[in-house]
VEXGU-734103 format. One record per residue (C-alpha): residue in one letter; residue number from 1; x, y, z. Coordinates in pm, whole numbers. Layout:
REM residues N
residu  num  east  north  up
a  NUM  X  Y  Z
...
END
This chain:
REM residues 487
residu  num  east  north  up
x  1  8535  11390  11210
x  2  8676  11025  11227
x  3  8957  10883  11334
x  4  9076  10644  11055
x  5  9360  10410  11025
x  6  9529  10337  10686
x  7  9720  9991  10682
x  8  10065  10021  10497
x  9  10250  10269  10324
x  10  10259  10228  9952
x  11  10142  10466  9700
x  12  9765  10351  9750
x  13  9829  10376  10103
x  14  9966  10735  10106
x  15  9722  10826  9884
x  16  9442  10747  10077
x  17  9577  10872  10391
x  18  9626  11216  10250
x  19  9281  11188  10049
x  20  9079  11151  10401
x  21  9327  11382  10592
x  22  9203  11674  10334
x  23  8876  11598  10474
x  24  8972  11695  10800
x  25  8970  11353  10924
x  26  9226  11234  11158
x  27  9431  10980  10976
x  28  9689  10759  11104
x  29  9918  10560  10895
x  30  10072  10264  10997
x  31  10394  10060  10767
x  32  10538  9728  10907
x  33  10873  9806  10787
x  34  11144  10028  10839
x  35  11050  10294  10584
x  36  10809  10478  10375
x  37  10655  10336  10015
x  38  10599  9956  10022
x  39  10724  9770  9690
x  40  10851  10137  9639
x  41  11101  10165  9900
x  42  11477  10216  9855
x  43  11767  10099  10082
x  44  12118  10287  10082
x  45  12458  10063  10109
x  46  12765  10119  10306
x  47  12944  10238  10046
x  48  12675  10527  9900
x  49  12492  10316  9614
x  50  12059  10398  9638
x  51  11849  10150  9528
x  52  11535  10176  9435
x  53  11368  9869  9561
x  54  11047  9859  9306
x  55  10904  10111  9025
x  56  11162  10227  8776
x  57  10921  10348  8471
x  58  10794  10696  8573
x  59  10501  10683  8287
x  60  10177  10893  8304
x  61  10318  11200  8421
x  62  9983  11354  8415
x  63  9814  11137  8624
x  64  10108  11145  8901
x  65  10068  11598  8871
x  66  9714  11526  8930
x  67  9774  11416  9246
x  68  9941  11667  9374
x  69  9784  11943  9196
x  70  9474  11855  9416
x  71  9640  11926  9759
x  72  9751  12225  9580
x  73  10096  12147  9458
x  74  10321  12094  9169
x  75  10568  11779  9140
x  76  10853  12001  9077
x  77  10738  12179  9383
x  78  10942  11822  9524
x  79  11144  11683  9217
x  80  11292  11741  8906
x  81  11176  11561  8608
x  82  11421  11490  8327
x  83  11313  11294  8012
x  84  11514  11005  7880
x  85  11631  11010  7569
x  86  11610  10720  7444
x  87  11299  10630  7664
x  88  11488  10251  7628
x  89  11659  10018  7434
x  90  11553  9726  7350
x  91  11827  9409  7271
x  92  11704  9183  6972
x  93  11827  8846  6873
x  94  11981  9028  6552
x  95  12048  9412  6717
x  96  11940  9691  6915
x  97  11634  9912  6903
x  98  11633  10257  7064
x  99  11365  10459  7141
x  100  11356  10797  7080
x  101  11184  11049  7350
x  102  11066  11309  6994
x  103  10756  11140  6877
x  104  10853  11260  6511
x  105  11185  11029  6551
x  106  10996  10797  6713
x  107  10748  10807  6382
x  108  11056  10757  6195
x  109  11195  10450  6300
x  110  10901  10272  6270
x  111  10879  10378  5915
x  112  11251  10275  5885
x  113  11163  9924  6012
x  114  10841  9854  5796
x  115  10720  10049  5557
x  116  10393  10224  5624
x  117  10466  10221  5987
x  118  10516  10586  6061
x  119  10137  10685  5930
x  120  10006  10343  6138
x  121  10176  10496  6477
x  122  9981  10786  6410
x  123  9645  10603  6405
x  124  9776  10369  6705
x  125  9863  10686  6907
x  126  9531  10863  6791
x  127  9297  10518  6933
x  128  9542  10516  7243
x  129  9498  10830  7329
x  130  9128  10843  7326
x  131  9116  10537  7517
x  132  9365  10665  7759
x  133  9179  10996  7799
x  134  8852  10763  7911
x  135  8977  10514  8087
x  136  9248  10701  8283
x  137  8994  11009  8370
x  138  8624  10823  8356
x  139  8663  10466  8345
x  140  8911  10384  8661
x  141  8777  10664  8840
x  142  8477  10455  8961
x  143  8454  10260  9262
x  144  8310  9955  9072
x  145  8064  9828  9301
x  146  7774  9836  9064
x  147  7812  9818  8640
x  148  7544  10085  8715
x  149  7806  10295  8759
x  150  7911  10314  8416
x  151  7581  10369  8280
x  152  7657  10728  8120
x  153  7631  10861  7779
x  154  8031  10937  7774
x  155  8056  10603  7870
x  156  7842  10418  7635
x  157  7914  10601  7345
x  158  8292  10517  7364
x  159  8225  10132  7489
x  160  8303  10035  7106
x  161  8555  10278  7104
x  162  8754  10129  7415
x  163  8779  9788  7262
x  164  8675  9574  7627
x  165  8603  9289  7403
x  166  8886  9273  7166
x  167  9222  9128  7275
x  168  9558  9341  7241
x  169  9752  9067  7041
x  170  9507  9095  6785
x  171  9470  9463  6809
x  172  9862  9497  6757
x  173  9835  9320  6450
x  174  9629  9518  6328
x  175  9836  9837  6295
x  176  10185  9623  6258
x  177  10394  9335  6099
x  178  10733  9317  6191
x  179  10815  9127  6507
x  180  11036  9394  6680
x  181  10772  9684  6641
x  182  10537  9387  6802
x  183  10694  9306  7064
x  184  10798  9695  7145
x  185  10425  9764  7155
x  186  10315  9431  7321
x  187  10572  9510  7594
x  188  10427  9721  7878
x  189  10080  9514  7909
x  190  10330  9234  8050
x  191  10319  9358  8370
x  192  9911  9387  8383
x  193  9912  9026  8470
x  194  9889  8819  8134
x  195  9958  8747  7788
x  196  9843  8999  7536
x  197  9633  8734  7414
x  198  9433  8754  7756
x  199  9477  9160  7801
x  200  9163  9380  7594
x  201  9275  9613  7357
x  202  9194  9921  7622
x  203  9561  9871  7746
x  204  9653  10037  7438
x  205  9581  10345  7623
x  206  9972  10259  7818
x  207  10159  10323  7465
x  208  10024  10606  7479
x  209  10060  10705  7850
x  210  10442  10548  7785
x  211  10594  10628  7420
x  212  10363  10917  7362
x  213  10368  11134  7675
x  214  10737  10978  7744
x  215  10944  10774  7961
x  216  11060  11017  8259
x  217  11315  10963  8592
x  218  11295  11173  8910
x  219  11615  11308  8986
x  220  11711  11100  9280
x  221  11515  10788  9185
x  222  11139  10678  9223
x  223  11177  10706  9600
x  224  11151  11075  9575
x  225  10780  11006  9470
x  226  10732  10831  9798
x  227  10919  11100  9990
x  228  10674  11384  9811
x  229  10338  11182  9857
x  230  10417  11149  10220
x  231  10538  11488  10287
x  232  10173  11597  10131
x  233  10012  11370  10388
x  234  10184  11511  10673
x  235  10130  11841  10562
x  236  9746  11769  10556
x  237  9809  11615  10971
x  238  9883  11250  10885
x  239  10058  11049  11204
x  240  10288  10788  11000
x  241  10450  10511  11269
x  242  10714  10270  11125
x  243  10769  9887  11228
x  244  10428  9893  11314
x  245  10226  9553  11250
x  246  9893  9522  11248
x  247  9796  9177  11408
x  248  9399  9202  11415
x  249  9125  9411  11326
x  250  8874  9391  11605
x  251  8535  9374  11480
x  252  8250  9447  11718
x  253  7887  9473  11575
x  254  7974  9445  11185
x  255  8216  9698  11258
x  256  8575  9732  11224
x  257  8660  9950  11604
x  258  9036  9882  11683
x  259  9367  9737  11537
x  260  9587  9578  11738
x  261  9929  9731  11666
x  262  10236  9541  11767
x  263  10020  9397  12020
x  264  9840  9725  12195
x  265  9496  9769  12081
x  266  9359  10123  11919
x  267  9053  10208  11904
x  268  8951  10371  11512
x  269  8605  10439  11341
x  270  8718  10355  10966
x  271  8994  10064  10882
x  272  9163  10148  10484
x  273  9359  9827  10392
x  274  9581  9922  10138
x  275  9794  9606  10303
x  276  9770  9310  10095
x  277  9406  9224  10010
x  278  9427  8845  10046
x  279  9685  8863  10341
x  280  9393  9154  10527
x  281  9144  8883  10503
x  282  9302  8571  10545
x  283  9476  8713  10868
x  284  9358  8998  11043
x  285  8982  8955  11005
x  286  8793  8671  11126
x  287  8663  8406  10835
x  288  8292  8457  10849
x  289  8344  8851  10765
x  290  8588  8799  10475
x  291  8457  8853  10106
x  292  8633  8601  9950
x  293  8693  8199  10064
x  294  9061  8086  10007
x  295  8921  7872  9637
x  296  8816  8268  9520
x  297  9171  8357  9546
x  298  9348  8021  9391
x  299  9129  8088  9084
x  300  9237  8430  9044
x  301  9511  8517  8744
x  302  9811  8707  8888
x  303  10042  8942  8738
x  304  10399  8809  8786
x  305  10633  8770  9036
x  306  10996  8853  8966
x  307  11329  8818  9032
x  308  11540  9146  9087
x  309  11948  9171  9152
x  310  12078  9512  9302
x  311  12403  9533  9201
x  312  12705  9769  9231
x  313  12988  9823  8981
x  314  13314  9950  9098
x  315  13337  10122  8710
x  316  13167  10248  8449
x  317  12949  10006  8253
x  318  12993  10139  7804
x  319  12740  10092  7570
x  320  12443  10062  7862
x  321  12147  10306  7875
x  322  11909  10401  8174
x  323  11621  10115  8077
x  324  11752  9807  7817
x  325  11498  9554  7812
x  326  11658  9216  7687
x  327  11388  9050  7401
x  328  11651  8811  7242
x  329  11381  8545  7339
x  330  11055  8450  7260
x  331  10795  8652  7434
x  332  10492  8389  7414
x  333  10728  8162  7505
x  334  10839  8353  7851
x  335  10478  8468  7878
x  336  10335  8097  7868
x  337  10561  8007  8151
x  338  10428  8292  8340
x  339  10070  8256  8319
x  340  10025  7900  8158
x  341  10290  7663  8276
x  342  10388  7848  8550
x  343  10737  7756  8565
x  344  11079  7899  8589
x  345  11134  7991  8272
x  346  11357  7827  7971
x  347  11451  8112  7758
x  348  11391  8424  7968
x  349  11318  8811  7869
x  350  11440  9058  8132
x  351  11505  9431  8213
x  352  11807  9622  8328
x  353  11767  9985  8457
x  354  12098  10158  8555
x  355  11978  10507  8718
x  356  12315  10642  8752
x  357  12355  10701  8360
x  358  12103  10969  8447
x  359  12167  11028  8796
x  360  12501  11118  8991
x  361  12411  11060  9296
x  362  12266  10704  9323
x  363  12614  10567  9290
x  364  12934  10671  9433
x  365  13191  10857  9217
x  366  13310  10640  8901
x  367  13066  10338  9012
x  368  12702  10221  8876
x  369  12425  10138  8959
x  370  12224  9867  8856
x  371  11897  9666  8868
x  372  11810  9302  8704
x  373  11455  9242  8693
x  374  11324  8905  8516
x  375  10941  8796  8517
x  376  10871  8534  8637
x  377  10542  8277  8741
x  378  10410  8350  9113
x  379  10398  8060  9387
x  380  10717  7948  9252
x  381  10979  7745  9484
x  382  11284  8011  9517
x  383  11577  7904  9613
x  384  11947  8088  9618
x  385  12044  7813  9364
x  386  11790  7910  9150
x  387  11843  8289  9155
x  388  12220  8231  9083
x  389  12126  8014  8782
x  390  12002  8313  8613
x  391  12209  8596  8802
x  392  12453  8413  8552
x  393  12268  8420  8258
x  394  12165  8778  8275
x  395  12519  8889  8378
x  396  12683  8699  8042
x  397  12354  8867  7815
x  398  12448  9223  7954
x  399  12811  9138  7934
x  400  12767  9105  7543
x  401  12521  9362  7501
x  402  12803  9655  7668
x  403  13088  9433  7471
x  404  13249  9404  7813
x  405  13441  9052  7902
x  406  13445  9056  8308
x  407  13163  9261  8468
x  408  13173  9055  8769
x  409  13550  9167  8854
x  410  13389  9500  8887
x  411  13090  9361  9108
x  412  13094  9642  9418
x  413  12732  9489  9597
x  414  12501  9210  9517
x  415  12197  9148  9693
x  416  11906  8945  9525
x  417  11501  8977  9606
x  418  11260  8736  9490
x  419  10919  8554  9590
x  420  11000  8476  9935
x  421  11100  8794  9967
x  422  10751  8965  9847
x  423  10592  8726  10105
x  424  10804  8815  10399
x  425  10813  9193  10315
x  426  10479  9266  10186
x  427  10240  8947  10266
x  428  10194  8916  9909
x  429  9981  8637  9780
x  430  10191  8363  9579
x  431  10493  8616  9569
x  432  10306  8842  9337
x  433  10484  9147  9286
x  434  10214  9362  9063
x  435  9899  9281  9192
x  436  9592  9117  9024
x  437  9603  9092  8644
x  438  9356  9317  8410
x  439  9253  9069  8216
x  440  8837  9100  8083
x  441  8729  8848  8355
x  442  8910  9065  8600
x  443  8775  9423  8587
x  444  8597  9620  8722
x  445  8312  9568  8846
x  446  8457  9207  8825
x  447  8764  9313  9052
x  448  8798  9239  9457
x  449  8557  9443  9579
x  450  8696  9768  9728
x  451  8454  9780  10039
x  452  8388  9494  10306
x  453  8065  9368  10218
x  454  8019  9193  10566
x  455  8190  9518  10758
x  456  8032  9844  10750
x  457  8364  10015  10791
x  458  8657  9857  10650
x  459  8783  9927  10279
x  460  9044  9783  10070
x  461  9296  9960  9828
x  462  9596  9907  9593
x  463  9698  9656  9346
x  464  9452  9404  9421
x  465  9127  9581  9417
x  466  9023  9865  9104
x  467  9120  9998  8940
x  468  9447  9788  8903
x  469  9858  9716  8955
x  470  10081  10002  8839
x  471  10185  10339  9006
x  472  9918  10547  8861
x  473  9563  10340  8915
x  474  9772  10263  9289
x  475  9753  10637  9377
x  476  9384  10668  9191
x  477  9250  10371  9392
x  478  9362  10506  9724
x  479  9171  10818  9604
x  480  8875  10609  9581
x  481  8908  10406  9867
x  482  8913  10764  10092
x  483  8651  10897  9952
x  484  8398  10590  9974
x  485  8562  10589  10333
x  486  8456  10916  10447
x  487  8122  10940  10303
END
């Protein structure tokens, strides 16, 4: 048995902590802040509103049963599920798009919009799902330190079919014409960390994990996830200590033996970083057993940053579903200044989730709840001013999208998070709030590696290493990251 110490508590975190715990390994877990779930914390006001500080879209419900069904559980064993109907809106220049949860309606209005469309979703969804059926239960399930590893029939008879080498702006195209239906589907590869230009065509597989197997919300918000993963952990004889920081890891022989833990040293056999990756090297371990130099990490493409407002409204907000997303604007254009220019953006896109259509309790009686969350480049300078100069221009955009004239009359809490923020909460390099982006040149085998090459003990997980940002692969690479710990 070993005694193993998991640094932070997200959902890679959690999920490796119960992972070796199952093993009968004793597993302690140690978070630097106040509570459980890293980017996926929440924070309660004074007055009763719950905010969810990070992950809003509860997509791949199969992959998040999964985990639990290993240790023996269901998710409902924890939370209720409802689906959201429509999954979103989305807010054109020239109207509003709804989504419908029924794939048949769904089928529908893309017929509606272009004709042909309907029959083309069907061979879309039929690609996506095969690619989604690999990747999410072969292809991510590897701990990429050799392309060895991927040397299987399955695996090479579907390489065409996965599309690595094609791009997904192209692939789009393909199937569709009109803008909006382009921009709906070219949506949720945003947040993998580039422009669809720069994504392969394999990401189709998250329409599918999205608009076909639906857009979901955990009665009680995302947290509840958090609450459920850790409750497994415990239940498997996890020791979780809060406000915990880990100053050093104290290598002795090529091997990681102790963390020093708000300054008292503990002695461990097996480190699991799912702490920042770039922030575990550059800090706690000294430079000549890091894997990557400080140039590796500058050349590296990110997934965004962003800019989120928690806000409370002392009334009811009309004409506002749980998830809007606001594509007036160009999406190159915002996407450009993400990845290209790197600069606060001109014309900006942005998303506004209000749990408490859905949910009572997140809000206090007669109030809602609300969360602004705009894109934007990392390593950015953020100031207050800034922020405010596009509080303002999301607040006017929403006010015209409900038809309501003085939202901010009705403004009940504000509190804004941005890039400093992400530094100062989770060490996150540049600000980055989704990790490392999936671009071609970027998985993998072609990833951070998950295991010290230099240490014989210490092992990396989460956003930043495979198989990649987003809830799911989070809680698949702590399973990796346990397993190739307690070998």
């Amino acid at each position: 048995m070993k005694k193993i110490a998991i640094i932070g508590s997200g959902f890679s975190g959690l999920s490796a902590a119960a992972y070796a715990a199952k093993k009968n390994h004793e597993v302690h877990l140690f978070e630097k802040n106040d509570s459980l779930g890293g980017r996926a914390r929440k924070f309660t006001t004074e007055k009763g509103y719950v905010f969810d500080m990070g992950p809003s879209w509860y997509w791949m419900p199969d992959i998040i049963e999964s985990f639990f069904a290993d240790f023996g559980k269901k998710t409902s064993d924890f939370f209720t599920l409802v689906p959201l109907d429509p999954q979103f809106e989305m807010v054109f220049s020239d109207g509003v798009m709804g989504i419908p949860h029924d794939y048949n309606e769904m089928k529908l209005l893309f017929e509606q919009t272009e004709k042909g469309a309907g029959k083309k979703l069907d061979e879309f969804m039929e690609d996506a799902q095969y690619k989604y059926e690999v990747g999410m239960k072969d292809f991510v399930n590897k701990p990429c330190h050799s392309w060895l590893e991927f040397v299987s029939p399955k695996i090479a008879k579907s390489a065409l079919k996965l599309d690595l080498l094609s791009n997904f702006h192209s692939f789009v195209r393909k199937y569709f014409s009109d803008p909006k239906l382009i921009m709906l589907m070219e949506f949720p590869v945003i947040f993998l960390g580039a422009a669809p230009k720069d994504i392969p065509a394999l990401y189709s597989l998250m329409n599918y994990g999205g608009y076909k197997l639906g857009t979901w919300y955990p009665m009680g918000g995302f947290s509840k996830v958090i609450d459920a993963m850790a409750e497994v952990a415990k239940n498997e004889g996890v020791k979780i200590y809060l406000n915990s920081t880990i100053d050093s890891i104290k290598i002795t022989d090529k091997k990681a033996t102790a963390l020093s833990v708000n300054g008292k040293e503990i002695s461990f056999d097996t480190v699991i970083a799912s702490s920042d990756y770039h922030h575990t090297e550059s800090t706690l371990i000294p430079e000549k057993y890091r894997n990557y130099s400080e140039d590796y990490w500058k050349k590296r493409t990110f997934a965004p940053s962003c800019l989120i407002y928690y806000l409370g409204f002392k009334e009811k907000i009309p004409n506002l579903k749980h998830h809007t997303l606001f594509f007036e604007n160009d999406l190159d254009l915002h996407t450009a200044e993400i990845y290209d220019d790197k600069k606060w953006p001109t014309k900006p896109l942005f998303y506004v989730c209000c749990p408490s259509k859905t949910d009572k309790n997140v809000a206090p009686e007669g109030c809602e709840n609300v969360f602004l969350l705009m894109p934007v480049a990392t390593g950015l300078e953020d100031t207050e001013e800034m922020r405010e100069l596009y509080f303002d221009q999301m607040i006017k955009r929403l006010e015209k999208h409900t038809q309501t004239s003085d939202l901010l009359s009705t403004l009940d809490y504000k509190k804004s998070y941005c890039i400093k923020d992400f530094k100062e909460d989770y060490n996150a390099y540049e600000g980055n709030a989704y990790g490392l982006a999936n671009t071609l040149a970027q998985t993998a085998v072609l990833k951070p590696s998950l295991k010290n090459k230099k240490i014989n003990n210490l092992f990396y997980t989460g956003q930043l290493t495979v198989p990649g940002p987003g809830v799911p692969p989070s809680i698949i690479s702590g399973k990796i990251a346990a397993h190739e710990a307690t070998k």
